[in-house]
N, C-alpha and C positions, 0 to 999 in steps of 0.2 A: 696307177701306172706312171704319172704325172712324176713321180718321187721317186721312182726304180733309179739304179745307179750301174744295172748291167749296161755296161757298151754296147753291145749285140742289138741292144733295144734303142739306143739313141734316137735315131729314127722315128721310131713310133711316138716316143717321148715325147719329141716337137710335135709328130701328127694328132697326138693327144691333146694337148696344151692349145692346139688354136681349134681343133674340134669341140671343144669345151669353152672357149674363149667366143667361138661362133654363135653357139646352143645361145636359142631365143628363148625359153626355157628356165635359163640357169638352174638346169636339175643337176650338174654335177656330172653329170652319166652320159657316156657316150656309147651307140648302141650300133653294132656293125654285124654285117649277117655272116653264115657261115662261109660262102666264097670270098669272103675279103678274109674271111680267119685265113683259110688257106694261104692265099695270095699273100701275106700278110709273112705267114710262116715261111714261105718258099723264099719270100724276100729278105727274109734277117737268117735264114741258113737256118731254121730249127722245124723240127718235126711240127706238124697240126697239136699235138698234145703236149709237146712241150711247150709250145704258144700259146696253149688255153690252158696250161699248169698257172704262166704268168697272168693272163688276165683277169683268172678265178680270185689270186692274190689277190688283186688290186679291184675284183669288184666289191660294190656295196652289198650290204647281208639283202636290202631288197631291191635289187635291180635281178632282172629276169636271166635267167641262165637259162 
């Protein structure tokens, strides 16, 4: 998601980039539950499924869906 270049997502982009920069971890993957998808969606103006169209993109083949 880190690399997405939609404007709409700018936002997230940053929230992505220090969520991942935070991760004790360093697994790459940041993992957020379905109310934040929501919230998430509501906050850049696009449907629930149009925000998990983008996420699906951007996840790893094995990070949990």
């Amino acid at each position: 998601m880190t690399r997405s270049r939609q404007p709409e997502l700018r936002q997230f982009r940053r929230w992505a980039r220090k969520r991942l920069a935070d991760d004790p971890d360093g697994s790459g993957v940041a993992c957020i539950d379905r109310a934040i998808v929501q919230e998430m969606a509501a906050l850049f103006g696009l449907s629930r499924s149009e925000f998990l169209g983008h996420l699906f993109r951007f996840t790893p083949e094995l990070a949990p869906q």
